[in-house]
Legacy VTK file of the C-alpha trace (Angstrom):
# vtk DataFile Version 3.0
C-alpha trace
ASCII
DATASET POLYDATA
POINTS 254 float
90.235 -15.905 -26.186
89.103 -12.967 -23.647
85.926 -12.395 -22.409
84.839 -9.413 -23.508
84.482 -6.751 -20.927
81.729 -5.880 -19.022
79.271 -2.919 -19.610
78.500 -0.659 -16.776
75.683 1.081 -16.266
75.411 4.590 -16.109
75.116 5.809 -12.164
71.697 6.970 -11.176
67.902 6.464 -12.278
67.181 5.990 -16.348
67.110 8.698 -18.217
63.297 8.078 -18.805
62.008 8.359 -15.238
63.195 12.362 -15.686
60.666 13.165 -18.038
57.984 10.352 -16.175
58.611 12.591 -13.244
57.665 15.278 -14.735
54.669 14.413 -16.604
53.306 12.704 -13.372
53.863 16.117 -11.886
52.404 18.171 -14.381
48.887 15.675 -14.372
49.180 16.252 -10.142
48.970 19.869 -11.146
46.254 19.585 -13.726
43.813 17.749 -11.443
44.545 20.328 -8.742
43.730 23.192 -10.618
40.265 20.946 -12.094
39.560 20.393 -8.475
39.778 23.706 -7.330
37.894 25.530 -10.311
35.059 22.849 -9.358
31.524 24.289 -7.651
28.668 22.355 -6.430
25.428 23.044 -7.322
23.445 22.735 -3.694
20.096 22.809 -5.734
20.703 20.200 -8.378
22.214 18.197 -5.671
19.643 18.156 -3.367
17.109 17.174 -6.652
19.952 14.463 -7.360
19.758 13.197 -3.443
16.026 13.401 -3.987
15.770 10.949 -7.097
18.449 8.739 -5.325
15.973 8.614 -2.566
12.776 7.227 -4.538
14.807 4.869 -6.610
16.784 3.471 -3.973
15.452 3.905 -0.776
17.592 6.143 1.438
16.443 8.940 3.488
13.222 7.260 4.858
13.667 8.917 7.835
15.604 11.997 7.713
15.192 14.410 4.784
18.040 15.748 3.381
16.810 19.532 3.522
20.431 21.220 2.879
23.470 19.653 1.114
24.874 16.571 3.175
27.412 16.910 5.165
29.970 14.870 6.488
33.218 12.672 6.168
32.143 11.465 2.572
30.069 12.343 -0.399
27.417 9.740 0.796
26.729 12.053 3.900
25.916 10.872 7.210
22.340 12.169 7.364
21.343 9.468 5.172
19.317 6.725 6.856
20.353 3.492 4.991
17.745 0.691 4.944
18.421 -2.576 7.145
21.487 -4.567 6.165
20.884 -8.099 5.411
23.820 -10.805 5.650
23.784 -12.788 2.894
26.422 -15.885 1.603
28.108 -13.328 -0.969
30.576 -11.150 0.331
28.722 -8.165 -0.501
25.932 -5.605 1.115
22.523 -5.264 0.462
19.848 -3.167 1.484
16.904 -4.740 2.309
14.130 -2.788 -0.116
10.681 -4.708 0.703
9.118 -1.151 1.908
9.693 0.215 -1.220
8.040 -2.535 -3.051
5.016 -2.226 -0.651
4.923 1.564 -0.968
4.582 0.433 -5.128
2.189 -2.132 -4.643
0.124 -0.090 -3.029
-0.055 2.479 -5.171
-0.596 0.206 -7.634
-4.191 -0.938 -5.585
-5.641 2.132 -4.653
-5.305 3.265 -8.870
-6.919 0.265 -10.121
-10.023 0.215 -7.436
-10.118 3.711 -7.752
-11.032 3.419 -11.845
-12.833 0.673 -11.184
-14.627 2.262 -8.490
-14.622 5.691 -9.979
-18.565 6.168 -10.056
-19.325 5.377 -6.805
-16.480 7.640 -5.559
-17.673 10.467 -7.400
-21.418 9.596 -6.041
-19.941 9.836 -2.559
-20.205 6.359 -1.608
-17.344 5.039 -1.202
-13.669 6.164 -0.328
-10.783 4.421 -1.415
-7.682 5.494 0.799
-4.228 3.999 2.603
-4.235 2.392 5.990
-1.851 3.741 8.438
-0.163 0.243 7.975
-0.018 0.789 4.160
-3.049 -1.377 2.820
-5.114 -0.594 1.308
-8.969 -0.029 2.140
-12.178 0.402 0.529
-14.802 3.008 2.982
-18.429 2.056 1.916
-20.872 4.387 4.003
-24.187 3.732 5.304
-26.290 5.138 2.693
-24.341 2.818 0.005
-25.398 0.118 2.010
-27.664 -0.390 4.939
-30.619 1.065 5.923
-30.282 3.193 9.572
-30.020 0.660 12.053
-30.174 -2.295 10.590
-27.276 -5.593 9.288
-29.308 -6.017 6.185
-28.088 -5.296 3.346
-30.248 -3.660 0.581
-29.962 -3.981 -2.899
-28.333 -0.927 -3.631
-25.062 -2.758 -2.711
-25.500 -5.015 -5.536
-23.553 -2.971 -7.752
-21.123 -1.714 -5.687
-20.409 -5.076 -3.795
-19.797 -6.933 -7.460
-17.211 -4.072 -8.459
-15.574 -4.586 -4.804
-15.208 -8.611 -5.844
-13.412 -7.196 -8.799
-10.741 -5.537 -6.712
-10.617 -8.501 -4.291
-10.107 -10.862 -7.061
-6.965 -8.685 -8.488
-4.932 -8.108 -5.162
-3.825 -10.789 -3.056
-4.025 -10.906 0.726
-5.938 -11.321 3.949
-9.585 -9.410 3.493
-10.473 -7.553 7.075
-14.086 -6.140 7.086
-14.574 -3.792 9.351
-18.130 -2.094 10.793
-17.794 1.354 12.723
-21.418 2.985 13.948
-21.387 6.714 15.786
-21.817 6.936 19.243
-25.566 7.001 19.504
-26.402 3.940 21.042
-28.917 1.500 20.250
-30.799 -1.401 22.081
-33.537 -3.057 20.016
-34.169 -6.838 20.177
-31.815 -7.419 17.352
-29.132 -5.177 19.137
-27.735 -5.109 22.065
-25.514 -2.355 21.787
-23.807 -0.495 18.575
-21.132 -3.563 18.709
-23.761 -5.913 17.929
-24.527 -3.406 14.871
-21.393 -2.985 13.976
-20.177 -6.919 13.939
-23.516 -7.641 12.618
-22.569 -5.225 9.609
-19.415 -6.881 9.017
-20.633 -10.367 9.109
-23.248 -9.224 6.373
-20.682 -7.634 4.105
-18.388 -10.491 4.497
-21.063 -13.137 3.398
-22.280 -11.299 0.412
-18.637 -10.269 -0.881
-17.587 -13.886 -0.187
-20.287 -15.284 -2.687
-20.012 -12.639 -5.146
-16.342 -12.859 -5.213
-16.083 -16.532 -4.568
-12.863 -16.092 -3.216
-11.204 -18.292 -0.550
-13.378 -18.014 2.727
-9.716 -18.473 4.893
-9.018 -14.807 3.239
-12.328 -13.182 5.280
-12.600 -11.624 8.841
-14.774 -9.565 10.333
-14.705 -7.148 13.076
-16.489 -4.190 15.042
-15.450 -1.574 16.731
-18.981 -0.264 17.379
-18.107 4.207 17.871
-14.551 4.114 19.425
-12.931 4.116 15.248
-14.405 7.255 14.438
-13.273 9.182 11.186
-14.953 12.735 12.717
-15.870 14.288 15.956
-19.616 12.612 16.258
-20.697 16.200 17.256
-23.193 17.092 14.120
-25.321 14.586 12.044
-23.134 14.819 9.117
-20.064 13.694 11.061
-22.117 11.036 12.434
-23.325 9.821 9.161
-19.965 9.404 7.985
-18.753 7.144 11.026
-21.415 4.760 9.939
-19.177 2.699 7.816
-17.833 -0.905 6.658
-14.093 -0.699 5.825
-12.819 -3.290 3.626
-8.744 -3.786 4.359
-7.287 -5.422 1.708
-3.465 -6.248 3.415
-1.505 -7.613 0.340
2.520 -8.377 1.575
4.780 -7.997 -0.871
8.134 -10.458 0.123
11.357 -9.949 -1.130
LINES 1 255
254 0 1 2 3 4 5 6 7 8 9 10 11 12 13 14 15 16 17 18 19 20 21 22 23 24 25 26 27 28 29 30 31 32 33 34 35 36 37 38 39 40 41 42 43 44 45 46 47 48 49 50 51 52 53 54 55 56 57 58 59 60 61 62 63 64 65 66 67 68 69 70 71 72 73 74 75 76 77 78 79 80 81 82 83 84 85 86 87 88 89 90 91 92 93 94 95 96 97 98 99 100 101 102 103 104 105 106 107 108 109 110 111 112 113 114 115 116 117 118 119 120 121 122 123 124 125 126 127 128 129 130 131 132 133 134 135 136 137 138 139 140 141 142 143 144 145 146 147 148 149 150 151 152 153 154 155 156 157 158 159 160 161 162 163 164 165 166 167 168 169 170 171 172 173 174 175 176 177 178 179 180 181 182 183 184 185 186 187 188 189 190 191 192 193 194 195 196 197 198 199 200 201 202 203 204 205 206 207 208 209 210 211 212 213 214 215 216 217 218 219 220 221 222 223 224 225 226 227 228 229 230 231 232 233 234 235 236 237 238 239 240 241 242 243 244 245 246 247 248 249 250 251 252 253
């Protein structure tokens, strides 16, 4: 019996890969056209870039005033965060400034309402440290009288609302005493750094038994006049160097 003979294919490509050609051709064509009808908007971008930035940390350095440019749509004049190595095989920017910039945020609202009277009674300040902490600004009148480390009992009050806040955020507790650059020389006081320490010391010893918080989390320090917050070149200026500054430095850790 004979084998039956053998079928040949046609010469050339399928027939099929004609009209896969083409349809690969026409969707080259389609995206083209897309492409080139395509317009960015430079003002929702820039509000895009802007939201990218507070939710994910880029630009801390360089704002992005105009649309990016560059070799990609990242742009180059975005200043990524710190790459960490880690045992994955991916990247990862490091984001523990943004977390501070939130925790502090977070500090200066609640000792703000809980210290809302006595801000509105201009006694106390509640603002950011250049290093991002946060600190409570208690002036003289709120607490001493003129030239003397006792305190009086209108600090009662304020110094029990102050253990409040130092009870809710963690960290090391710097108190702080600043005078104006009159100086002083009395039996108790050498000089406006005695005052000034002396200050500090007194503050730390009555927020550290109303609080009862650990003692390691206290230090004191004074800078006598060379902190001031105003030129000490009227009395009012002067009045409001004569301070105690309570830093409270929480660290947020990744």
């Amino acid at each position: 019996m004979e084998a039956p003979p053998e079928k040949k294919a046609p010469a050339g490509a399928p027939a099929w890969m004609l009209t896969f050609a083409d349809l690969m051709s026409l969707l080259l064509a389609f995206f083209v056209l897309m492409f080139s009808f395509s317009e960015m908007d430079k003002q929702k971008f820039k509000e895009l870039s802007g939201s990218l930035k507070d939710a994910f940390g880029v630009q801390k350095e360089i704002k992005a005033k105009d649309t990016p440019i560059g070799t990609s749509i990242i742009a180059r004049e975005f200043s990524p965060g710190r790459v960490s190595s880690t045992p994955d095989n991916v990247v990862r920017q490091d984001s523990t400034s943004n977390l501070q910039r939130y925790a502090l945020a977070q500090d200066i609202e609640l000792a703000k309402s809980i210290l809302e009277v006595e801000i509105n009674q201009d006694q106390v300040d509640v603002v950011a440290s250049e290093e991002g902490f946060l600190v409570i600004r208690i002036r003289e009148h709120a607490s001493f009288a003129s030239g003397s480390a006792g305190l009086d009992n209108r600090f009662d009050k304020i110094g029990k609302k102050i253990s409040t806040v130092i009870n809710s955020i963690p960290g090391e507790i710097i108190i702080a005493g600043h005078t104006d650059n009159v100086p002083i020389h009395t039996d108790s006081y050498r000089s406006n750094w005695d005052l000034s320490s002396a200050r500090a010391v007194s503050m730390l010893h009555s927020l550290m038994d109303l609080s009862g918080a650990d003692a390691s989390r206290f230090r004191a320090v004074g800078y006598a006049a060379f902190h001031p917050l105003y030129p000490n070149d009227s009395e009012e200026h002067r009045a409001r160097n004569r301070r105690v500054e309570i830093q409270i430095s929480r660290r947020v850790d990744m």
